[in-house]
VOPAGU-2260 file (C-alpha; in pm, 1 decimal, decimal comma):
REM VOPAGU-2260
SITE   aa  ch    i         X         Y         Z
SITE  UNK   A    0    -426,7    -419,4     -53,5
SITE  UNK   A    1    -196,0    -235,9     174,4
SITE  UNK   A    2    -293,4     -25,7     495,5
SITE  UNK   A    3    -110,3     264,2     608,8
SITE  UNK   A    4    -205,3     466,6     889,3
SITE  UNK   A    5     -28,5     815,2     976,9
SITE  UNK   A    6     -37,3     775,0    1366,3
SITE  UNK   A    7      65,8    1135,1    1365,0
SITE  UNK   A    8    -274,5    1206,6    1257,8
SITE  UNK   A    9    -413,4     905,8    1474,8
SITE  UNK   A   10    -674,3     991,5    1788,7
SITE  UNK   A   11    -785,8     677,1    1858,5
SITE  UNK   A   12   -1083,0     739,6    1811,1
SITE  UNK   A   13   -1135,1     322,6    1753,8
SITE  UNK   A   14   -1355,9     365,5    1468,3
SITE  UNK   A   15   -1157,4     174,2    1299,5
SITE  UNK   A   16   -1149,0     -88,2    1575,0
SITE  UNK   A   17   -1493,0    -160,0    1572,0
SITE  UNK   A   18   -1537,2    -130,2    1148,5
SITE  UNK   A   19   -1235,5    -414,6    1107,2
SITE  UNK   A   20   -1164,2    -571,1    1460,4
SITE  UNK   A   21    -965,6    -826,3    1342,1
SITE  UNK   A   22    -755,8    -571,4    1135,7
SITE  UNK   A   23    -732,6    -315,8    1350,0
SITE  UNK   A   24    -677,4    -308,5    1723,4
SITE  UNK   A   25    -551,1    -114,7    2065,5
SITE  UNK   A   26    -242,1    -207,7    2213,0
SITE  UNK   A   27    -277,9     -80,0    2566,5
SITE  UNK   A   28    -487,1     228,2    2615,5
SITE  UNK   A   29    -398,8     453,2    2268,3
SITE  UNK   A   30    -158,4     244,0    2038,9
SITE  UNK   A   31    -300,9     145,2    1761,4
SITE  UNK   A   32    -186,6    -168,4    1554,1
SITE  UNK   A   33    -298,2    -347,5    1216,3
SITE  UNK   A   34    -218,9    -556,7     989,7
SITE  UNK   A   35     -66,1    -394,5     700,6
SITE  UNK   A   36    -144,9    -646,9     434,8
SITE  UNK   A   37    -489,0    -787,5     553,5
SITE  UNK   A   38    -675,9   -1103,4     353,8
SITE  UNK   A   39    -915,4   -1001,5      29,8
SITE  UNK   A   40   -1218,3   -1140,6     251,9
SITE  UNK   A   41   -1128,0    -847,8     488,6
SITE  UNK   A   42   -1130,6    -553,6     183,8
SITE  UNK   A   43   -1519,0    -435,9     240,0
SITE  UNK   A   44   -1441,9    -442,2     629,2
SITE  UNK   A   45   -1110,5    -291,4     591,5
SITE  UNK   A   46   -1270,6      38,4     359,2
SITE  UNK   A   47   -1545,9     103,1     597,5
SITE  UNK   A   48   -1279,8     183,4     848,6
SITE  UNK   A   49   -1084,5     369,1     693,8
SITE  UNK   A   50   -1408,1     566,6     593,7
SITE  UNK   A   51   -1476,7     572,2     891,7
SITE  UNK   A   52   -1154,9     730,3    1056,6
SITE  UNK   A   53   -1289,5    1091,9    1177,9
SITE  UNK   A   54    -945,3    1222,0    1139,3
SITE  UNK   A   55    -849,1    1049,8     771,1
SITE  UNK   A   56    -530,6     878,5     925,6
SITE  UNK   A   57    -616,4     513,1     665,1
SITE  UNK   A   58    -473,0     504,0     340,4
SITE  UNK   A   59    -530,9     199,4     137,9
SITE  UNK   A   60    -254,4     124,8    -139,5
SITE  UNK   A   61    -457,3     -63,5    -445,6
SITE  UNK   A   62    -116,6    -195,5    -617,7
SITE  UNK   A   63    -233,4    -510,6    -678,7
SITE  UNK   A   64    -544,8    -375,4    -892,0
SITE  UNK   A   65    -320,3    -135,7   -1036,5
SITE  UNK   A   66     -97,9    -388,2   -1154,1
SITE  UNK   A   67    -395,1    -601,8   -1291,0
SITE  UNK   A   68    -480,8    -258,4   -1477,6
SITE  UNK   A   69    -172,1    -211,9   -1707,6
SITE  UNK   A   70    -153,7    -424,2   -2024,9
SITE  UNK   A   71     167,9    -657,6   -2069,5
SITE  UNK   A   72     234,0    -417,7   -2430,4
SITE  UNK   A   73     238,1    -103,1   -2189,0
SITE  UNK   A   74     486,2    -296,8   -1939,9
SITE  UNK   A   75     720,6    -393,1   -2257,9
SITE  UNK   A   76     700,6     -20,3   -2390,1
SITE  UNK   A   77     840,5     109,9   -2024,9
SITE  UNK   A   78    1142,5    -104,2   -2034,9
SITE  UNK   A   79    1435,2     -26,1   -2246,7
């Protein structure tokens, strides 16, 4: 999993702060930071904040599960 947050979008609101503390945290007053790539054990904490997030600023990139997805014949088929 994979976090992005648009910190355009951000109010720091710290809903996420509270949902995933040791994800997501204040740097001074406003300034968010997170870890981008947080553990597996962290995944249920991790998407309650970003359901949380008043504003929608979390996106969560699956790759890894998407990967998984795909069979190997589909891989071979997309490579020439």
């Amino acid at each position: 999993m994979r976090i992005v947050v648009d910190l355009t979008r951000c109010q720091s609101y710290g809903q996420c702060v509270f949902a995933a503390p040791s994800v997501f945290r204040f740097h001074g007053e406003e300034a968010l930071e997170y870890d981008y790539t947080p553990d597996d054990q962290l995944r249920e904490q991790v998407r309650w904040a970003a359901a949380a997030c008043p504003v929608h600023a979390i996106t969560l990139d699956y790759l890894d599960e998407q990967a998984e997805a795909v069979s190997p014949s589909e891989n071979v088929r997309g490579k020439a």
